[in-house]
Biopython code that builds the backbone (N, CA, C, O; Angstrom):
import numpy as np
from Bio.PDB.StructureBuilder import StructureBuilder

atoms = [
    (1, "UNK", "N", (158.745, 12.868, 79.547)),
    (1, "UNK", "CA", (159.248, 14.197, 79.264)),
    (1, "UNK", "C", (160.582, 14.348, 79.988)),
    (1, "UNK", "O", (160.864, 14.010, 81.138)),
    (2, "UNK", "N", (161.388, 14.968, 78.999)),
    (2, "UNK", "CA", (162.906, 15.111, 80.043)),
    (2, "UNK", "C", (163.248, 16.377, 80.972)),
    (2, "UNK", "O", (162.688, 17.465, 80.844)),
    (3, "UNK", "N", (163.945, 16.178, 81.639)),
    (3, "UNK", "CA", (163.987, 17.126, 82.742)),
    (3, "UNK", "C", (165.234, 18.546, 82.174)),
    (3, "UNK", "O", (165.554, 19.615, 82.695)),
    (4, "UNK", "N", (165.493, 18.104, 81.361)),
    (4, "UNK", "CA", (165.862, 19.094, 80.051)),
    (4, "UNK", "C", (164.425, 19.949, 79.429)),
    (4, "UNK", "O", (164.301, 21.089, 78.981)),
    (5, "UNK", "N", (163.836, 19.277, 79.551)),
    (5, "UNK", "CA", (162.862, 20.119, 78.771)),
    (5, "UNK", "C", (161.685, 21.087, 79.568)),
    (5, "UNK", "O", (161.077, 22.051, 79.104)),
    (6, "UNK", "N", (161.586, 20.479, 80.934)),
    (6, "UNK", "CA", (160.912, 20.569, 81.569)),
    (6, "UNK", "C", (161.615, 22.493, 82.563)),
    (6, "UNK", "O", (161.178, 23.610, 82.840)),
    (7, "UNK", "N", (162.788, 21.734, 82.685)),
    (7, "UNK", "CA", (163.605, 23.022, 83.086)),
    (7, "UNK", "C", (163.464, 24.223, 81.740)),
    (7, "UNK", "O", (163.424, 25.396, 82.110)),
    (8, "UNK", "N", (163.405, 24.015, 80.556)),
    (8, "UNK", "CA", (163.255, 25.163, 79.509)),
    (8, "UNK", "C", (162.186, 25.468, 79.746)),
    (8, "UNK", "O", (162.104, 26.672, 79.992)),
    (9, "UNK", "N", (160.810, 24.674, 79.822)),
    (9, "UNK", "CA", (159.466, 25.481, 79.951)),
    (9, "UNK", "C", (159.244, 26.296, 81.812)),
    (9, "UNK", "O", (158.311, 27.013, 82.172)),
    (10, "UNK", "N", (160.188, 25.940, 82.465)),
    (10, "UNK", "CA", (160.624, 26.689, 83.771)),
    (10, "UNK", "C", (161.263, 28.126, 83.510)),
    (10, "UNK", "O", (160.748, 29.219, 83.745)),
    (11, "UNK", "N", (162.230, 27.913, 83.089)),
    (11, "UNK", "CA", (162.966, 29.363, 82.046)),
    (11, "UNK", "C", (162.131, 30.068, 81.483)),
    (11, "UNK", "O", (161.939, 31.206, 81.912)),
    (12, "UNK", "N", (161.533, 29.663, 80.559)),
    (12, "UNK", "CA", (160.523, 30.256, 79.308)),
    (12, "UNK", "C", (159.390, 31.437, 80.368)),
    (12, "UNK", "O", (159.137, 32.637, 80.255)),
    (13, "UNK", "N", (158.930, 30.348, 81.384)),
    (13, "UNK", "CA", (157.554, 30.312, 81.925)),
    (13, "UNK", "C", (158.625, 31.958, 83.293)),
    (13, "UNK", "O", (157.929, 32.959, 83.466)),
    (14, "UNK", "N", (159.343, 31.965, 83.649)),
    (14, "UNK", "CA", (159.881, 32.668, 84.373)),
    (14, "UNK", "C", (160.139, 34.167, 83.651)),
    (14, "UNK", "O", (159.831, 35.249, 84.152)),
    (15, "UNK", "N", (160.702, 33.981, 82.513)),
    (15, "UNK", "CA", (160.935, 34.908, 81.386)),
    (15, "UNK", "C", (159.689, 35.825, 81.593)),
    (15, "UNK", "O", (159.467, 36.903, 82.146)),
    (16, "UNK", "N", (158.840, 34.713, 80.755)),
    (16, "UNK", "CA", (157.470, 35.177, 80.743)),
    (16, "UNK", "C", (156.749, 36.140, 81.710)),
    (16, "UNK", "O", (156.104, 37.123, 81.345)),
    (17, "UNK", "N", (156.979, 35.645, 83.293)),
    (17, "UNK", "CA", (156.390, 36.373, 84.331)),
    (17, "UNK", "C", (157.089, 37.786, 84.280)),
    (17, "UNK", "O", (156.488, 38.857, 84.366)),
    (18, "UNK", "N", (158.825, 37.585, 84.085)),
    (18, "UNK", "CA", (159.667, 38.914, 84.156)),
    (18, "UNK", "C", (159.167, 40.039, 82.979)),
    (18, "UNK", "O", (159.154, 41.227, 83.301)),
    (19, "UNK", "N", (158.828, 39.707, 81.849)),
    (19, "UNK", "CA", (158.166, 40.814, 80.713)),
    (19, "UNK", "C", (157.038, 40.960, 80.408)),
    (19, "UNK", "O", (156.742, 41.751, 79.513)),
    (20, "UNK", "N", (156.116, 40.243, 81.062)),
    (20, "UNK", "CA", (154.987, 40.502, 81.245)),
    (20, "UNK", "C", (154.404, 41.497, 82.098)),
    (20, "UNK", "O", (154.059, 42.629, 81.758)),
    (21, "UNK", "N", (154.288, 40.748, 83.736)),
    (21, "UNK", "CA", (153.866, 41.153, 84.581)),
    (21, "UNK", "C", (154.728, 41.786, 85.738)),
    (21, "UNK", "O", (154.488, 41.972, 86.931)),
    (22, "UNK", "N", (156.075, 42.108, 84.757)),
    (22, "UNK", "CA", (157.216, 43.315, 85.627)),
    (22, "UNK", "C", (157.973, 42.564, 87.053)),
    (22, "UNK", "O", (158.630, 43.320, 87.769)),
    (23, "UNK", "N", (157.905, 41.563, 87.319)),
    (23, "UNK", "CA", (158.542, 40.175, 88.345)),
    (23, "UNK", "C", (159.582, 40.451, 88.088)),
    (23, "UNK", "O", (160.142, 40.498, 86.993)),
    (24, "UNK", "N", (160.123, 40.772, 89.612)),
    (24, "UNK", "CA", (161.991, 40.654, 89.235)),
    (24, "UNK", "C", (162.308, 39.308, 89.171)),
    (24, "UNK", "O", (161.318, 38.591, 89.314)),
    (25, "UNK", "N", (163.522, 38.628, 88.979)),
    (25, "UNK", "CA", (163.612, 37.105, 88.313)),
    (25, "UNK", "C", (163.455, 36.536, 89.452)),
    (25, "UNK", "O", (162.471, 35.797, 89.490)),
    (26, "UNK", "N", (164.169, 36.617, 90.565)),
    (26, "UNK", "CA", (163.924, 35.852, 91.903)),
    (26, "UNK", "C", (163.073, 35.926, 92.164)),
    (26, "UNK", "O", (162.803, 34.883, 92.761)),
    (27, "UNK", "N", (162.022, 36.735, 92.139)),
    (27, "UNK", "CA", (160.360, 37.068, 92.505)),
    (27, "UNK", "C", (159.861, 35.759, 92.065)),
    (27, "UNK", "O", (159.396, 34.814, 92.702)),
    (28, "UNK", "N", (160.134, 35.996, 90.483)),
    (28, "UNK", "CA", (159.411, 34.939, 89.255)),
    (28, "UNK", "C", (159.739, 33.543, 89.340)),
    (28, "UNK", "O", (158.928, 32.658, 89.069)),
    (29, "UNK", "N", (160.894, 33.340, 89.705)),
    (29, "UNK", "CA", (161.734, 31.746, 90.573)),
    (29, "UNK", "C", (160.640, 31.199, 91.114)),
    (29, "UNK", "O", (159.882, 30.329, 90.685)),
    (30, "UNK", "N", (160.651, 32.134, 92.624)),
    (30, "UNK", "CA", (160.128, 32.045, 93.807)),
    (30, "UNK", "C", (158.442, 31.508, 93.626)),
    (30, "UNK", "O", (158.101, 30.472, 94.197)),
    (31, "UNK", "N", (157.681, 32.107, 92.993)),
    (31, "UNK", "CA", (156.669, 32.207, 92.593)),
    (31, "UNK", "C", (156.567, 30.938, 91.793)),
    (31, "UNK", "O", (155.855, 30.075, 92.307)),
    (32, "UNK", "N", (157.157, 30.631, 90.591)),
    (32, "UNK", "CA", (157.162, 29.321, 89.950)),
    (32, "UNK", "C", (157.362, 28.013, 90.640)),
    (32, "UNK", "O", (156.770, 27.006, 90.252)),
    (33, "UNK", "N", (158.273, 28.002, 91.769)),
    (33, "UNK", "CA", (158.243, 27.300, 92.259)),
    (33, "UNK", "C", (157.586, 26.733, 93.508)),
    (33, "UNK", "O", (157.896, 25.663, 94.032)),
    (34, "UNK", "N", (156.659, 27.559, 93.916)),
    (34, "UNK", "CA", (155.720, 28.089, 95.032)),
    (34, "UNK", "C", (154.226, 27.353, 93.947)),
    (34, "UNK", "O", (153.097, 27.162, 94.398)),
    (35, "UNK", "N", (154.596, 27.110, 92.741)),
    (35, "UNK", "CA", (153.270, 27.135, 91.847)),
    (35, "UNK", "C", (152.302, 25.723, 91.816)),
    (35, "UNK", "O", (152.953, 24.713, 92.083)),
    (36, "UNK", "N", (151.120, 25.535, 91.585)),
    (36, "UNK", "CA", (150.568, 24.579, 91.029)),
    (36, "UNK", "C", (151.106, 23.997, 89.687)),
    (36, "UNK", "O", (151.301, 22.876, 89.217)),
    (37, "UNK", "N", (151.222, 25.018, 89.378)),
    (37, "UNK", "CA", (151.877, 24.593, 88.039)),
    (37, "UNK", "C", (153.151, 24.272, 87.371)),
    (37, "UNK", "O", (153.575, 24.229, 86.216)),
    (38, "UNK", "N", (153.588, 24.065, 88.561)),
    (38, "UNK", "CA", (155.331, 23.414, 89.092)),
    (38, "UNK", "C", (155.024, 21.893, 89.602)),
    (38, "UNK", "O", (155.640, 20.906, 89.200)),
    (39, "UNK", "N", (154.276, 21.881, 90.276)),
    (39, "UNK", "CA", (153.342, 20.349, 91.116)),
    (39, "UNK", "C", (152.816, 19.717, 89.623)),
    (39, "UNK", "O", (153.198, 18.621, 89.212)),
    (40, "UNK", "N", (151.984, 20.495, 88.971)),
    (40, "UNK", "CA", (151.867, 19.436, 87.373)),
    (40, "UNK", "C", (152.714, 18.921, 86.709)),
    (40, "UNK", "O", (152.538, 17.772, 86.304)),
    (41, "UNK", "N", (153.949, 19.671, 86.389)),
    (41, "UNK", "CA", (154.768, 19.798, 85.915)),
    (41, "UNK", "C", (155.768, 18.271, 86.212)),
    (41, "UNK", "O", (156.504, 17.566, 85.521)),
    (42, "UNK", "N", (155.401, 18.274, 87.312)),
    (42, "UNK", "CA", (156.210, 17.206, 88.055)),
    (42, "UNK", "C", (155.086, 15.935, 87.770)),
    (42, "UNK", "O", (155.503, 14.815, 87.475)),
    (43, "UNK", "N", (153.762, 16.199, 87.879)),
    (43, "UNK", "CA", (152.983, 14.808, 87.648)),
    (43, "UNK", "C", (152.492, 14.398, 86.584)),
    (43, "UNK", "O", (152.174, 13.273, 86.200)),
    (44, "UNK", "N", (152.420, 16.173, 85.773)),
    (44, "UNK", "CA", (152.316, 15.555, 84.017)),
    (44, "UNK", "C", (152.372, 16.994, 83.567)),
    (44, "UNK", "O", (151.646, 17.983, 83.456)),
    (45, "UNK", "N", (153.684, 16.572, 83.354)),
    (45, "UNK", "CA", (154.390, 17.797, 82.422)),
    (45, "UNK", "C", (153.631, 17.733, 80.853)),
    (45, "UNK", "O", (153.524, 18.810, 80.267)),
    (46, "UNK", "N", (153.221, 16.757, 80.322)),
    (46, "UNK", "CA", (152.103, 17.022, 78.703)),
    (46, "UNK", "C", (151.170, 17.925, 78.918)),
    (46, "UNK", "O", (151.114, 18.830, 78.085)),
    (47, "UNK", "N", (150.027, 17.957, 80.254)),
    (47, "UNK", "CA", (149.447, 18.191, 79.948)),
    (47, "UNK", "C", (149.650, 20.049, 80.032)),
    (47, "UNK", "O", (149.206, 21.030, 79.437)),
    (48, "UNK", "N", (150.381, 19.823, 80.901)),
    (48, "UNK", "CA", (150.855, 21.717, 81.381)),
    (48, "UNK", "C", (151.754, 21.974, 80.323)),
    (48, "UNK", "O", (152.160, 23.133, 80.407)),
    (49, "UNK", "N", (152.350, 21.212, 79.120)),
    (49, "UNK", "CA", (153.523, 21.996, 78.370)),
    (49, "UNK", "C", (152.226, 22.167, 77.197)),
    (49, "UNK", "O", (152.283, 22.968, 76.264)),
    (50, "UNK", "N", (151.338, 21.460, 77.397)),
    (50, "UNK", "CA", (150.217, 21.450, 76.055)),
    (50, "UNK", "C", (149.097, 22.756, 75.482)),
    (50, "UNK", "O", (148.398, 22.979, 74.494)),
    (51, "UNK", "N", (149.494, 23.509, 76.978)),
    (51, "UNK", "CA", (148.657, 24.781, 77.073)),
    (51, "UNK", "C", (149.773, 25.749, 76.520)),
    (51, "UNK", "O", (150.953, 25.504, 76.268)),
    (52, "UNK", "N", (149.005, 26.998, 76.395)),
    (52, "UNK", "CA", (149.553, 28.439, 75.898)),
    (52, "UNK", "C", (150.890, 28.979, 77.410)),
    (52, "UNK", "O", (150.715, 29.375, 78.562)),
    (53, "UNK", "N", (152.245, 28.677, 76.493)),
    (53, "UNK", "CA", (152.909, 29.747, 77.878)),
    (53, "UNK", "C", (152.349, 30.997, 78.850)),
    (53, "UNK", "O", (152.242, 31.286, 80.042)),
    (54, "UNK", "N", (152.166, 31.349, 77.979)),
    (54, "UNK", "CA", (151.033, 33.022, 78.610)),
    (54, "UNK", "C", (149.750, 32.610, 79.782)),
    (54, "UNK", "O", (149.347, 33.179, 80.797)),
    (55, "UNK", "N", (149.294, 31.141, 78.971)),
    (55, "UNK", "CA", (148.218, 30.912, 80.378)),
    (55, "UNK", "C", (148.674, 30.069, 81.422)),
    (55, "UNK", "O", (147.922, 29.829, 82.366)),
    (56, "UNK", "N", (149.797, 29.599, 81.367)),
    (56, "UNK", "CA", (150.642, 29.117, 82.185)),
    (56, "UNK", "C", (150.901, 30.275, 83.396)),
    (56, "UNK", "O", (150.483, 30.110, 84.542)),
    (57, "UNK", "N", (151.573, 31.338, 83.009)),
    (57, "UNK", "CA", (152.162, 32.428, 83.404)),
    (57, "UNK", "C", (150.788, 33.232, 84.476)),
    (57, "UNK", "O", (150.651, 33.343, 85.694)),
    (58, "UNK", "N", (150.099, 33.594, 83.494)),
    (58, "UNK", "CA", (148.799, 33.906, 84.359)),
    (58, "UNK", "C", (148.374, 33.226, 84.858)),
    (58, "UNK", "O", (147.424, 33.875, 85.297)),
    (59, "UNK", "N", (148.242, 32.157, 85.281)),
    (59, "UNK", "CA", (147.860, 31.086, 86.693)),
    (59, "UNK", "C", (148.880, 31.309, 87.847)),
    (59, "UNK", "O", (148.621, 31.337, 89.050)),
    (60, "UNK", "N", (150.508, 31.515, 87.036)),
    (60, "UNK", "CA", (151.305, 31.650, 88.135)),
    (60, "UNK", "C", (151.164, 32.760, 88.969)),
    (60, "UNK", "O", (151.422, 32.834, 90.170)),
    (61, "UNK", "N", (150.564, 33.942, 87.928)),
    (61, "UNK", "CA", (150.479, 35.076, 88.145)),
    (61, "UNK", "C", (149.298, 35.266, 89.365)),
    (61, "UNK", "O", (149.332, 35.982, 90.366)),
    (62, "UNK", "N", (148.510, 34.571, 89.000)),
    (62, "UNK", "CA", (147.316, 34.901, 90.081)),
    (62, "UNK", "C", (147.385, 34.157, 91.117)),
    (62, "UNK", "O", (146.923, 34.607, 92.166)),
    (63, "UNK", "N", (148.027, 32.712, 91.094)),
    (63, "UNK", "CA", (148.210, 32.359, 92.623)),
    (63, "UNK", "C", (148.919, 32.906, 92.994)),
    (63, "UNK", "O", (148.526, 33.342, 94.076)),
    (64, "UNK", "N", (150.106, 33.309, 92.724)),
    (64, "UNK", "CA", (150.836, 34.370, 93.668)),
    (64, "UNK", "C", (150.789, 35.610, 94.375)),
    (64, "UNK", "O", (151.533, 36.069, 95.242)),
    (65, "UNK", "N", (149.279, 36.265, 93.569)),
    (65, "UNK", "CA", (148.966, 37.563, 94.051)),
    (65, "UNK", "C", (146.971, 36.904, 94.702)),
    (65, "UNK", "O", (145.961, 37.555, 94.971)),
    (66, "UNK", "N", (147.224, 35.568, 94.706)),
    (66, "UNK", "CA", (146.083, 35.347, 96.164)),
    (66, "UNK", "C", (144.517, 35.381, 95.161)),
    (66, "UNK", "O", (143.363, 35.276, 95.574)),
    (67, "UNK", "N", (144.931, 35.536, 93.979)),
    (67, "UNK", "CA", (143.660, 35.640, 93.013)),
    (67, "UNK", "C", (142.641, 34.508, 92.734)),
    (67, "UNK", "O", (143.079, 33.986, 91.709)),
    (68, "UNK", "N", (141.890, 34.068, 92.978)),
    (68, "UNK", "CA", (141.148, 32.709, 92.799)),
    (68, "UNK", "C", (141.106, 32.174, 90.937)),
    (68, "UNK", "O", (140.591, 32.975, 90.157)),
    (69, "UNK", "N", (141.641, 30.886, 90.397)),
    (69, "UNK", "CA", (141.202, 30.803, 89.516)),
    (69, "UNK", "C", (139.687, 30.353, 89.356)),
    (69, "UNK", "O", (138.980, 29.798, 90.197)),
    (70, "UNK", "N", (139.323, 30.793, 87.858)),
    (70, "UNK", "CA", (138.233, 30.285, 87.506)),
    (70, "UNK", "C", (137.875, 28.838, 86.781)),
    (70, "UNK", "O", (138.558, 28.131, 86.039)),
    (71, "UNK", "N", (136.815, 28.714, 87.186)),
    (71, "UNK", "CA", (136.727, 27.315, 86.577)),
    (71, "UNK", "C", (135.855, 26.955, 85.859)),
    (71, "UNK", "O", (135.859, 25.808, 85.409)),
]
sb = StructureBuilder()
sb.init_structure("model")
sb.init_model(0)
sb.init_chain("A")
sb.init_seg("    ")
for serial, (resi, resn, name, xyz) in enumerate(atoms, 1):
    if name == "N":
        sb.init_residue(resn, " ", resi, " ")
    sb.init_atom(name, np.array(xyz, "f"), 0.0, 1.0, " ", f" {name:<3s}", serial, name[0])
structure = sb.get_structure()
């Protein structure tokens, strides 16, 4: 996966947090990059670009506000 592409689903996935869940952009940065799902991204970007943006976003969303995912 290229790091072109990988940076758009970073954008996308940031977007996402900002009109969704009201994240000012540096918040949403900060947070993305603070993420698990920044760490996949880096060890297998297929399998994290293979899911729904939105449930991307809400994972980011809840580790950042300390929320436990489910499993």
């Amino acid at each position: 996966m290229s790091e072109l592409v990988i940076a758009e689903f970073k954008f996308l996935l940031i977007e996402e947090l900002v009109c969704t869940y009201n994240m000012h952009v540096d918040e949403a940065k900060h947070a993305v990059q603070k993420s698990v799902v920044n760490k996949m991204l880096q060890k297998a970007p297929e399998y994290i670009m293979h899911q729904a943006l939105e449930d991307s976003a809400q994972e980011v969303w809840n580790e950042y506000n300390g929320i436990e995912i489910e499993v």
